[in-house]
N, C-alpha and C positions, 0 to 999 in steps of 0.2 A: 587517103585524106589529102583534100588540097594542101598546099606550101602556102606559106602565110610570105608574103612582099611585106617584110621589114622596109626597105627602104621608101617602099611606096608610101608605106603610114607615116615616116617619120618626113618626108615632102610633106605627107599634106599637113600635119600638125603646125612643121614650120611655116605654111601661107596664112594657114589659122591664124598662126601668131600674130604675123607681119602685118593681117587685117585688123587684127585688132589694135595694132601699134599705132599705123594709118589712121585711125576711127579717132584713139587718140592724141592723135597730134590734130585732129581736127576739131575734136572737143576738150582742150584741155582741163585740167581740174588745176585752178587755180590756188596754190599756198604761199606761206610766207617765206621769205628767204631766209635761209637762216645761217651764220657765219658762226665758226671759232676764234678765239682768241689766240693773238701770237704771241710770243716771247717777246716782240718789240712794244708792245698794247696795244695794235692795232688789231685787224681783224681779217683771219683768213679762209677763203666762201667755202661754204658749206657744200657736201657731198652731192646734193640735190639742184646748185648752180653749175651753169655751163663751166665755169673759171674754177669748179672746185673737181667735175668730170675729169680723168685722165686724158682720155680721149678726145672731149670736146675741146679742151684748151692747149693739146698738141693739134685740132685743126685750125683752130684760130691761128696760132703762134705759124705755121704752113699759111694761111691767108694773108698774113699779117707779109711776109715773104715773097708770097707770087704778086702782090699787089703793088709790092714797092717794083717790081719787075715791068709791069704791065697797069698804073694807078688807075685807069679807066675803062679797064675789062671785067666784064666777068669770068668765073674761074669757075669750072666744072669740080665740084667735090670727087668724083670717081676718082680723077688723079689721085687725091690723097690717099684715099683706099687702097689701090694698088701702090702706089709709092712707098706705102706705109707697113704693105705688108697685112693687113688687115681686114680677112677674106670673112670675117663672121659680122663686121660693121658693115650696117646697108647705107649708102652715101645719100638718098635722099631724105632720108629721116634724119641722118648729123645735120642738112641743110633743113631742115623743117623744125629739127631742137632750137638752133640759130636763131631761125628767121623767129620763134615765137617768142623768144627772150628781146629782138629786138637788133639784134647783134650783126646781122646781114638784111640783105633782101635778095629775095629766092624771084629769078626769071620765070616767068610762066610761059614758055617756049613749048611748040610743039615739036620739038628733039626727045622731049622726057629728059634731058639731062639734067643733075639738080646744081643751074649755074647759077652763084651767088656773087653779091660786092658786099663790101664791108659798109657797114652805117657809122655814123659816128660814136653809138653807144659799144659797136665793135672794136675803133679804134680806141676808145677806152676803158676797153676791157682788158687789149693787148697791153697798154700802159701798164694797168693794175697786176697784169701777169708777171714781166718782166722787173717788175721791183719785188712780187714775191717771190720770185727765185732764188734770191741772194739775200730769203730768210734761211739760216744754218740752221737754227729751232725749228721751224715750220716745216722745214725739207724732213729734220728728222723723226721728228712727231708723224711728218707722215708716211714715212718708209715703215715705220715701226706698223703704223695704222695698216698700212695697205701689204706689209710680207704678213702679218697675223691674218688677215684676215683670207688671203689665198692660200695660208697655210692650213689654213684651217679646211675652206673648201677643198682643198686638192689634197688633203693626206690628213682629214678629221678624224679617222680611227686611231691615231698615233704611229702608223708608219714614217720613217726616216725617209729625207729625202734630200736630194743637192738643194741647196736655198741660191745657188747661182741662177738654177733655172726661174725663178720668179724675173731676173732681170728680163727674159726675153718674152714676158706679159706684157700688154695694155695698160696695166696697173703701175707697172716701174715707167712712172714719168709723171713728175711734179711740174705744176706749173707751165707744161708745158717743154720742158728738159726732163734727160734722160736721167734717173738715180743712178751714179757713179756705184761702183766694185765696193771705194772707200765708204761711202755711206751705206750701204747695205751690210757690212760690217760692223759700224757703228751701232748700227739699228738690231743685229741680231745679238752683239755683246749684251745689251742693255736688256732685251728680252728673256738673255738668259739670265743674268741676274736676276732678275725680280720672278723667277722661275715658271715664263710662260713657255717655253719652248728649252728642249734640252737635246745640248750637243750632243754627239755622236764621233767617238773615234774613228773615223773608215778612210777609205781613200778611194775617191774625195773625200773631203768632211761632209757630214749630213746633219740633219736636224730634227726634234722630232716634236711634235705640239704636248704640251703635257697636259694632265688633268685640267690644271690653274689655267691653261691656255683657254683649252674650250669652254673651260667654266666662265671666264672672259668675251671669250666670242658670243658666246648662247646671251650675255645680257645684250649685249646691243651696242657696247659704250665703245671707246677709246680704250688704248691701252693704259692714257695715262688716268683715266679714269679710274682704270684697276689698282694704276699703283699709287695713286692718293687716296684712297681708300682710306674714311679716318679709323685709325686703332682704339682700342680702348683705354683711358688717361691708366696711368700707375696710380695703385692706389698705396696704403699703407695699413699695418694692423694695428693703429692705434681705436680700438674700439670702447664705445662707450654703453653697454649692455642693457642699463634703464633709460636708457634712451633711445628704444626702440628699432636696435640695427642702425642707427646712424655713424658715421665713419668719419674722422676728423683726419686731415691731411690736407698737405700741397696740391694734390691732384688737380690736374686741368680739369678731369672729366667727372661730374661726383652726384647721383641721384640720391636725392634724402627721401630714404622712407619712413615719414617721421608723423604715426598718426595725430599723437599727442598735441603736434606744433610747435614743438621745442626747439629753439633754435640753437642748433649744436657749438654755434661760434657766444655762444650766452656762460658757457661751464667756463671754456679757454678764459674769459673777460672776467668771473670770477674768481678763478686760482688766482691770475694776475693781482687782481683789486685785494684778495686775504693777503698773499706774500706783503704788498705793499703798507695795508693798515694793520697790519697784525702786533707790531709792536704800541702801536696806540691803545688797543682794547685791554680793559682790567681783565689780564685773566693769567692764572699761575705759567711761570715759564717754560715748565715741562710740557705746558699743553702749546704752549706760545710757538717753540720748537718744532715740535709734532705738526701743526697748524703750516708752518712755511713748508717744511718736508713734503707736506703732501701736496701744497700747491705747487711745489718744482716738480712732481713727477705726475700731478693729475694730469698735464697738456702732452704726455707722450706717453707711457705705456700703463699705468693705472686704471683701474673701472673705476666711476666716478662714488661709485658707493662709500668708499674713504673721503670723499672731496664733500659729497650730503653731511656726514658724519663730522666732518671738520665746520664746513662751514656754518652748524648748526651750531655749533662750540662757540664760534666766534663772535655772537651776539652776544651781548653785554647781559648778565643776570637784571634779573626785575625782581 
């Protein structure tokens, strides 16, 4: 039986790829930009802009640098490739992301090298980079975003693993700077609280994604999406039985299933109204007594069928 060339399929699938990346970076499918919100109220770009990219806005923030070096050169993207270490990103499609956002313009030289200069909607983009860096909030929202989510890809069955090694991803770099040791600690304290990932004793220490994690990753959202999740209000056992399952309390959160139309805060308004005219009405003092009694305990723990029974009492004979 022939031997199957592994490596030969997996070349050709990756050109597959690359042409179809090519195809489109030439017919782009045009959407809307969409940004987060920061801790300061401003607004920090979304995963889908160059500025929100790890990679894209550490080539910028690299352009932004060879340019102050050389202001009216173009600069070959390869350097940064190599420079950068970064042997799975192809340099003329980072220059081709660019150029369609608006951000460079790409040389059409018969070299094939993808040389670019900065445009002015690039030099303000580097602007817009270099003051989101030195969001604290934003950096750590997104350490937290971007270790879950590697965590997830790279060890989803719940294998433990060093969380150092994420630093030396494409991913560990905000804004265009690198995620500090300190902040990646930050970012895993916090996940383990809220119990999406769970330490590990070992040496080194490791970490491991929990149920809640992945159940987190599979929506789609943020972490902090996860952990503002709203809960369900407190309710209280103050129940009023002929009235249909309806539930009287403080609660924030409170669905009335209340066929009838009864409006539950209408019982509360009359205990209150008997207590106060009760001494007004002709009627013997033993029941007069009995009539407030029950209106101090109808608005907490009572069924109201004492409170029907009172306040039927409390009309005046004919």
């Amino acid at each position: 039986m022939a031997r199957i060339n592994h490596s030969a399929i997996d070349k050709h699938l990756k050109d597959i790829a690359k042409t179809y990346e090519r195809a489109a970076k030439r017919n782009p499918i045009r959407v809307p930009i969409q940004t987060e919100a920061t801790g300061a109220g401003g607004t920090m770009p979304g995963r889908d802009t160059a500025e929100g990219d790890p990679v894209l806005a550490r080539l910028l923030m690299w352009l932004d640098e060879q340019a102050q070096q050389n202001p009216s050169h173009y600069i070959d993207v390869t350097r940064f490739v190599e420079e950068q270490q970064l042997p799975d990103e192809d340099p003329a499609v980072l220059a081709f992301e660019l150029e369609q956002r608006d951000l460079v313009r790409v040389a059409r030289s018969m070299g094939g090298t993808p040389d670019v200069h900065l445009t002015d909607a690039g030099r303000a983009a580097i602007h817009r980079l270099k003051k989101l860096r030195l969001d604290r909030a934003a950096r750590l929202r997104y350490t937290m975003d971007a270790f879950h989510r590697w965590l997830f890809d790279t060890v989803g069955d719940q294998k433990p693993i060093n969380p150092v090694l994420f630093l030396a991803t494409p991913a560990s770099y905000f804004a265009g700077s690198e995620i500090t040791g300190t902040e990646l600690h930050e970012a895993l304290a916090y996940l383990g609280e809220h119990k999406l990932i769970e330490h590990i004793d070992t040496e080194p220490p490791t970490v491991a994604i929990t149920p809640q994690g992945v159940s987190c990753a599979l929506t789609g959202g943020s972490v902090q999406d996860q952990v503002n999740q709203p809960r369900p209000g407190a309710t209280y056992n103050n129940f009023m039985p002929n009235a249909k399952g309806v539930i009287i309390g403080e609660q924030q959160h409170f669905t009335q299933n209340n066929a009838d139309g009864v409006d539950p805060t209408l019982f509360v308004q009359l205990a209150g109204y008997v207590g106060q005219v009760s001494s007004t009405l002709d009627m013997p003092e033993a029941d007069r007594v009995e009539l407030e009694r029950v209106a101090r305990i109808s608005t907490t723990r009572r069924p109201p069928r004492t409170l029907r029974r009172a306040a039927c009492a409390s009309s005046p004979p004919r």
